[in-house]
C-alpha positions, 0 to 999 in steps of 0.5 A: 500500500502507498500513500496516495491510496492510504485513507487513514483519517480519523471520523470525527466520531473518533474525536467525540468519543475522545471528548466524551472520556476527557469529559468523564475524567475531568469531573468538575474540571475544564479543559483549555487546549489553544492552537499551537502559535504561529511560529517565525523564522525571522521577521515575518517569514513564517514557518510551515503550520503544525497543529498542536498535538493535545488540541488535534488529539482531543477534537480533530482541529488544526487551524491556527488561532483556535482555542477548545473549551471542555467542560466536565459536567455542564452543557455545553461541554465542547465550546470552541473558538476560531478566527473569523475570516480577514481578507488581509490575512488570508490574502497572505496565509489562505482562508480561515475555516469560520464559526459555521464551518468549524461547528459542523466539521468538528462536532463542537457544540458552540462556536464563536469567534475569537474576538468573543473569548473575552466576553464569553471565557469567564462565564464558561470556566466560573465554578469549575473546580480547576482549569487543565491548562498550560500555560504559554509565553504569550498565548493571550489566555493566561491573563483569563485563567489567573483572573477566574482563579483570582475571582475564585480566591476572593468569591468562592469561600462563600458559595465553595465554588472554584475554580480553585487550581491550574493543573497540566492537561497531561495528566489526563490526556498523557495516559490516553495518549499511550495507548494508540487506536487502530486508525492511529497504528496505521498512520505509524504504519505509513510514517514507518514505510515513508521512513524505510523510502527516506533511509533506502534513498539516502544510504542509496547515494552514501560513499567517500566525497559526498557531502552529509549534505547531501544525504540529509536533502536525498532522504528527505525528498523521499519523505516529501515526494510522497504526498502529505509526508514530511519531515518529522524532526531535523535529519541527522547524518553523522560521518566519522566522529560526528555520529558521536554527537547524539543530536548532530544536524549541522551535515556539513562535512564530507564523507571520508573513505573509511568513515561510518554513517549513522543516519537518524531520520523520520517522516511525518505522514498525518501528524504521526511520526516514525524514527528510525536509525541506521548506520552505514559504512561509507565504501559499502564494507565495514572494517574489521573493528567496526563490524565488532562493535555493530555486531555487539549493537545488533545483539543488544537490539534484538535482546531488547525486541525479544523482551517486548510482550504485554506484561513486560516492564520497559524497564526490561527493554534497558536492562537487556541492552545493557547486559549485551553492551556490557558483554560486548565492552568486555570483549572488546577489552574497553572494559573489565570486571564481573558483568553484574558489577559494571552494570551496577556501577554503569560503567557503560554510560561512557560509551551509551549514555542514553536510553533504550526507548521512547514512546512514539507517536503525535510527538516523536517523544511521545507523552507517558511515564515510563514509572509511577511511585517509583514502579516501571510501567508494564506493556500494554497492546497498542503501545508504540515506541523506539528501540535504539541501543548505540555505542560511541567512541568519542575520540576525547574518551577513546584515547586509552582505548585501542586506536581503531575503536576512536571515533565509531558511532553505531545505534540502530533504531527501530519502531515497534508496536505492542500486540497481544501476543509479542510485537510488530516491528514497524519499520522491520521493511529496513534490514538490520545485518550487517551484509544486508546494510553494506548491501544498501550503501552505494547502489546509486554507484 
């Protein structure tokens, strides 16, 4: 399937039932989720539109200069609020949708205007017990929110009305945001195979004199040559030492002969994000050395996949790449000692200093506790999340160690989905061996 005929838009009977469960857990309480804001390069120089994730997630709209209101226990409970047409403006930056438009496209109850918000906000949020909302440099709404708690303080003690508190909306839409419905998976799906496109383009052109450059812009016209795809967050190609670096993105150097790759990309294909890392080996072969430190991150890789069923811990994903790492390290003489106690002191942070995992999803680091009081979050079916263990030689670190070891950067990344009976690997389509990499690398050649 590709994406030209992929329908996975979500009916806007998904975002009532949404609404309905937001409404059951907010009691009392209100619920203020504005657009996300327009942001600048420079001056007026705009850059391209993304809706805010939470708003998106909790009524389907996307239309910037919005605000939602959700209401607990009183009617009219989803009231929203948009920009009225502007000739000058949308001259500009397009039409604005407008309140008859937006009333029956997301199912609100009421819709008005923004000019309205004034006027209108206080008397919608008087009484509630609290107000979910995050507040935001400037976003126009925090003065409207500390005056009904203003109000509250000096008129609620008579009548034991609030609203009385400012919680963040995560704590109810976090947790729901967890678990991914069926129409979600699919666009993760998609993100994914867009993804496998990208990385197969980019480690299609890699070889000693081109540009990192180069590989970033080839990887990301496949994301944007298939419609309604972009880029998920800045692409990064790291050659030689620069894949040490865990967020490099500056792709300004040239690709030297015995370098490795490591390319970290992700498309976003209906607001929903996929991940993926691999590393190639610059001339298609890897070195000796470097095919000994993959192998070890492969291994750690696949330890970690076999761990994923429901009921597991994620803590489990961590502590089985660790183990493996740990091994590895030891094997390659970086490191010495029983295995349980250079675990117990991390003596591999030196060399894989970050996490296992990431939740995935609207956000490409999706909202969710990985633990409560201190207890790690067990698995559950329609979990989505990254796998991605590396190990890095800085050279500033690998002075000491052998001299063929400074300066490799190895991590493989992928998304995985959790089932009923185990997982589903959604971007298995991009392989993992060490043949299957060489093979990719250069085929433009």
């Amino acid at each position: 399937m590709t994406l030209s005929d992929f329908s996975g838009d979500a009916a806007p009977e998904v975002f009532r039932q949404r609404r309905e469960l937001i409404r059951s857990l907010l009691n009392g309480g209100v619920m203020l989720l504005p657009s996300a804001p327009t942001l600048y390069r420079s001056r007026d120089t705009q850059h391209r539109y993304r809706p805010d994730n939470e708003l998106y997630y909790s009524t389907g709209v996307t239309e910037p200069g919005a605000l939602a209101l959700i209401r607990g226990n009183k009617d009219p409970h989803f009231v929203l609020f948009v920009t009225g047409p502007n000739e000058s403006t949308e001259l500009w930056t397009g039409p604005m949708i407008g309140t008859e438009i937006a009333k029956d496209q997301f199912g609100a109850d009421e819709c008005y205007m923004m000019s309205e918000l004034p006027d209108l906000l206080p008397g919608l949020i008087e009484g509630a017990d609290c107000i979910h909302y995050r507040a935001r440099v400037n976003d126009g709404l925090e003065l409207y929110v500390k005056q009904a708690l203003e109000d509250a303080r000096s008129k609620g003690a008579r009548h034991g009305s609030g609203p009385r508190a400012m919680v963040d909306p995560g704590g109810i839409l976090d947790e729901l945001r967890l678990k991914k419905e069926d129409y979600e998976i699919e666009w993760l799906r998609m993100a994914a195979q867009v993804t496998i496109a990208g990385h197969r383009a980019g480690a299609a052109i890699i070889s000693p004199g081109v540009g990192e450059w180069t590989v970033e812009a080839t990887v990301e016209q496949a994301f944007r040559s298939s419609a309604g795809s972009t880029v998920a967050f800045p692409t990064i190609v790291g050659s030689g030492s620069n894949g040490c670096v865990l967020h490099y993105t500056a792709n300004d150097k040239i690709i030297d002969q015995d370098d490795l790759v490591l390319v970290d990309a992700g498309a976003e294909v209906g607001f929903y994000n996929g991940d993926v890392t691999r590393t190639y080996p610059a001339n298609g072969h890897f070195t000796p050395a470097q095919r000994d430190v993959y192998e070890i991150v492969l291994a750690s890789f696949e330890s970690a996949i076999d761990k994923v069923r429901p009921g597991e811990p994620v803590t489990a994903l961590h502590d089985a790449v660790t183990r493996v790492i740990v091994e590895g390290l030891r094997d390659l003489r970086v490191l010495r000692g029983s295995v349980d106690g250079l675990l117990e002191k991390k003596a591999y942070q030196p060399y894989y200093p970050h996490q296992t995992s990431h939740w995935l999803g609207l956000d490409v680091h999706d909202p969710g506790d990985y633990a409560s009081a201190g207890t790690a979050r067990v698995l559950e079916p329609g979990m989505v999340f990254t796998i991605e263990p590396g190990l890095y030689f800085r050279p500033a670190i690998a002075e000491s160690l052998a001299e063929n070891l400074s300066g490799i950067a190895i991590r493989i990344e992928d998304d995985v989905l959790v089932t009923e009976d185990g997982c589903e690997v959604l971007s298995c389509g991009l392989p993992t061996s060490v043949a299957e990499i060489e093979e990719l690398v250069g085929l433009s050649r």
